[in-house]
N, C-alpha and C positions, 0 to 999 in steps of 0.2 A: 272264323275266329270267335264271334257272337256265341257260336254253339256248346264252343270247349273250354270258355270261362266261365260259364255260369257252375257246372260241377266243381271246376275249380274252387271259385268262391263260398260254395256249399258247405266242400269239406271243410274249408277253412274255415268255417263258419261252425260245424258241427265240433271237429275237433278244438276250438273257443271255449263251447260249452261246454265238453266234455272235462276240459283240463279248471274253467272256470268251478264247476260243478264238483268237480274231484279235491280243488283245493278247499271249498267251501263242508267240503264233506271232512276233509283230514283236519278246517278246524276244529268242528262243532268236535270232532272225535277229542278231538287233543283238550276243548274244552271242557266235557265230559270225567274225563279221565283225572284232571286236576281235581274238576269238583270234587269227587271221590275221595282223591289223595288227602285236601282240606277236610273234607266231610264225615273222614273215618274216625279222628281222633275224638270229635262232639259224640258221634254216632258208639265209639266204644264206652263215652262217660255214661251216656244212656243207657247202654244196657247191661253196665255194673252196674248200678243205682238200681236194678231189678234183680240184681243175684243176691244167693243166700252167700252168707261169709265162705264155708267149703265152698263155691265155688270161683271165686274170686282167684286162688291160688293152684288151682288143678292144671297139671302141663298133659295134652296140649292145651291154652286155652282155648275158650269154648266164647263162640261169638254172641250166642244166643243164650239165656240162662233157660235149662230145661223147665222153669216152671217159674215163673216172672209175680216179683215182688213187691206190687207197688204201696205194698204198706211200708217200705222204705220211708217212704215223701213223708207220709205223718207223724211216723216216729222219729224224725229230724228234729219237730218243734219240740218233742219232748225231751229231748236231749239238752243238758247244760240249765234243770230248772226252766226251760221253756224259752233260753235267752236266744233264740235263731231267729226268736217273731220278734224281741228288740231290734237285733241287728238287723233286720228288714227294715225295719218300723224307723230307725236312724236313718238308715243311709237311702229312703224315702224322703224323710224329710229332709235331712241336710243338701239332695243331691236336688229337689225342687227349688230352696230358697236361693240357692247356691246359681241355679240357670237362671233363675228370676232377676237377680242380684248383677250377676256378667253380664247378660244380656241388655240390661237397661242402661249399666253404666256404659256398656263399650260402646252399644249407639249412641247416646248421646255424645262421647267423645269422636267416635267416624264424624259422624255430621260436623262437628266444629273442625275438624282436620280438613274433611274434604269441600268445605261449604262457604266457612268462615274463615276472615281475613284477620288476623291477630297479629304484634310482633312477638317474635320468633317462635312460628307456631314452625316451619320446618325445620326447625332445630329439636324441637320438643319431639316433633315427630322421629326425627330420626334417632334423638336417646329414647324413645318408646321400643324402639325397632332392635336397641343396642341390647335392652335386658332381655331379649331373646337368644345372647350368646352367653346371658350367665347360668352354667349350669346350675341346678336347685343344693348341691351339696355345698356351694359356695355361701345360696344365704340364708340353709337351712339355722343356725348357729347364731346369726344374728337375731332372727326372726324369733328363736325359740326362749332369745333374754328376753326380748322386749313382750313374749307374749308371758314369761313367765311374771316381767316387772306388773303385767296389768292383772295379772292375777287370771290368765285366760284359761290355764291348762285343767286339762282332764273337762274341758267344754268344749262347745261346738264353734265355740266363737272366734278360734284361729281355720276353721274352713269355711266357716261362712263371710268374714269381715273380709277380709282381704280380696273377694273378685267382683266385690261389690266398689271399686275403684277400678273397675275391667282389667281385660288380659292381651299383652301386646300383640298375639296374632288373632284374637278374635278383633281388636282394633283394625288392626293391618286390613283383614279380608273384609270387614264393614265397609271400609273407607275405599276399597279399591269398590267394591262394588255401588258406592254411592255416587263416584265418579264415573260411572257408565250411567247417570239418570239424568236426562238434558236440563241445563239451570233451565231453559225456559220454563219447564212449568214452576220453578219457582220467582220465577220475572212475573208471571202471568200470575203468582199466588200473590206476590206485593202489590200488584195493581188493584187487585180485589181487595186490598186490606187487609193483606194475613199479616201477623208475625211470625220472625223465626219458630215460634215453638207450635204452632198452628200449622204450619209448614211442617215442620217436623212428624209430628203427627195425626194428621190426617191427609198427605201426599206422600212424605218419602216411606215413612217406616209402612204401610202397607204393600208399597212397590220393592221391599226388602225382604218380604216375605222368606224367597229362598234361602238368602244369604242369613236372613237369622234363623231359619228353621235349620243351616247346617251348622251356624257356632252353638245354637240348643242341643244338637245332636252330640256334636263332638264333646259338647264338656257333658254332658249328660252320663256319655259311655266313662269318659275320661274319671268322673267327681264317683260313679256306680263301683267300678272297681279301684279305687284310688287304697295304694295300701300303705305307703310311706307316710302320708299325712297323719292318720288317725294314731298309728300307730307311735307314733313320736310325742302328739298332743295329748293323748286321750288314755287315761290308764284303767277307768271303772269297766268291767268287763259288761255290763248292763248299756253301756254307753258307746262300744263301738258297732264298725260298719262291718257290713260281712265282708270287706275282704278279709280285714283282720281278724273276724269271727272265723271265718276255713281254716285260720291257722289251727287252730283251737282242737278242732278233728284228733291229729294226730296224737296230743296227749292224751286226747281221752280215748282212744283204742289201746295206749299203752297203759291205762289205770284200769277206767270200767270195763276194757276188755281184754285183762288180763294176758297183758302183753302180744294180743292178738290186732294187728291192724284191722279198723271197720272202715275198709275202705268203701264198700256199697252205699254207707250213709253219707259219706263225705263225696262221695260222685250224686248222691240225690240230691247234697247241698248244692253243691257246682252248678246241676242242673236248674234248680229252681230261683239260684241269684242270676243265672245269665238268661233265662228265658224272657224276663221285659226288656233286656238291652237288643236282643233277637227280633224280638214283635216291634220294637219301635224303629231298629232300624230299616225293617220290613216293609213299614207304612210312610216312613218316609224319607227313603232311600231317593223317590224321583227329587224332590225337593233339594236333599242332600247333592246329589248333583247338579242340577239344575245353580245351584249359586256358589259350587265349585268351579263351572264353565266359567259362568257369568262374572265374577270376581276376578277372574283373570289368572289363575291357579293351576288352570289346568298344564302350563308344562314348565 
């Protein structure tokens, strides 16, 4: 009996692997094949942004441009009196001050949520939670009297003011992740003499590392291509952000290019405003997840 189970147990051991193996093989394939599917649309912006105009419109289309233009990318800044390097140069700086501005205020409100004992701090909290079911169409209209009563418009000062009083789900994921950091070390940070805001920062906000390197991310991508905002506040064409700057493309292929679409240079645009939102989320993609797990998010 000894003799004729061990073959027994073999197969069923080999055939395990085999099916183990073969599933592992039809994911990576399936894996593969989506990337592709995502990957084609970037991958055809790229290699318009290297054709000459004739080629752009020739059936069949051609994947490859026979002879690759990348003096496209420089003659973008020249386009529009030079304004493509404002509209960097804005939505640079507005989408810096702007993380700077979210990020400090929201921790410091997680910490008082998750930390501190207040009256009616879960009340607060849960109308925090509440303005995340108001869509932005409802308080676009309010928002745009009272920034018109301060004299804010056609400036930068209705996207930068406002996240600098944080944002209820960079709140929300702060707080849940501050609630995963044992009070004891902030039992053991009172015994030594700390204060709250000595606590604050130089124990939790270091051990937050993840979770604020993912709400940096998220509004970073979010404030980079942000097209409603600018376009509603901001009317100086020197003064906006490139999303609203790509609008811009299409007229001017029906003016300076004589009624002929320049779509090559408006895909060198595309290319050169999403390529930092690319590289950043590149280098800190572990991060990014890492305080999506942790936060408690993940399903």
């Amino acid at each position: 009996m000894a003799t004729t189970a061990i073959p027994k147990m073999t197969i069923h051991s080999q055939r395990a692997i085999f099916a183990r193996r073969g599933g592992r093989g039809l994911l990576y394939l399936t894996v593969v094949v989506l990337a592709i599917i995502f990957m084609f649309p970037y991958f055809w912006t790229i290699s318009s942004s290297l054709k000459a105009t004739d080629e752009l419109y020739v059936y069949p289309p051609k994947l490859i441009p026979d002879v690759p233009l990348p003096g496209n990318y420089p003659h973008v800044f020249e386009l529009f009196e030079g304004n493509f390097a404002h509209w960097l140069w804005n939505t640079v700086v507005v989408t810096f001050f702007s993380v700077i501005g979210l990020v400090a205020s929201s921790t410091v409100v997680a910490y008082s949520f998750a930390r501190l004992r207040w009256p009616g701090r879960d009340f607060i909290f849960l109308l925090t939670l509440g303005t995340l079911m108001l869509p932005g169409e409802v308080t676009i209209i309010p928002q745009f009297l009272l920034f018109r009563h301060l004299n804010w418009l056609d400036t930068f000062k209705p996207l930068l003011v406002p996240v600098y009083f944080g944002g209820a789900f960079d709140i929300f994921l702060l707080r849940q992740f501050v609630q995963t950091i044992p009070k004891e070390l902030d039992e053991a940070a009172f015994i030594d003499g700390a204060n709250r805001v000595k606590i604050l920062t130089t124990i939790i906000i270091p051990l937050m590392k993840p979770a604020i390197a993912t709400v940096a991310v998220i509004h970073i991508v979010w404030r980079w291509s942000e097209f409603f905002g600018p376009l509603i506040y901001i009317n100086t064409s020197e003064k906006q952000l490139l999303a609203v700057g790509l609008r811009f493309f299409e007229e001017w292929g029906s003016t300076v290019g004589q009624g002929i679409p320049q779509d090559n240079y408006l895909m060198a645009a595309c290319v050169m405003s999403s390529a930092p939102i690319l590289v950043l989320f590149f280098f800190t993609q572990r991060y990014f997840v890492q305080g999506i797990v942790m936060s408690g998010l993940k399903g």
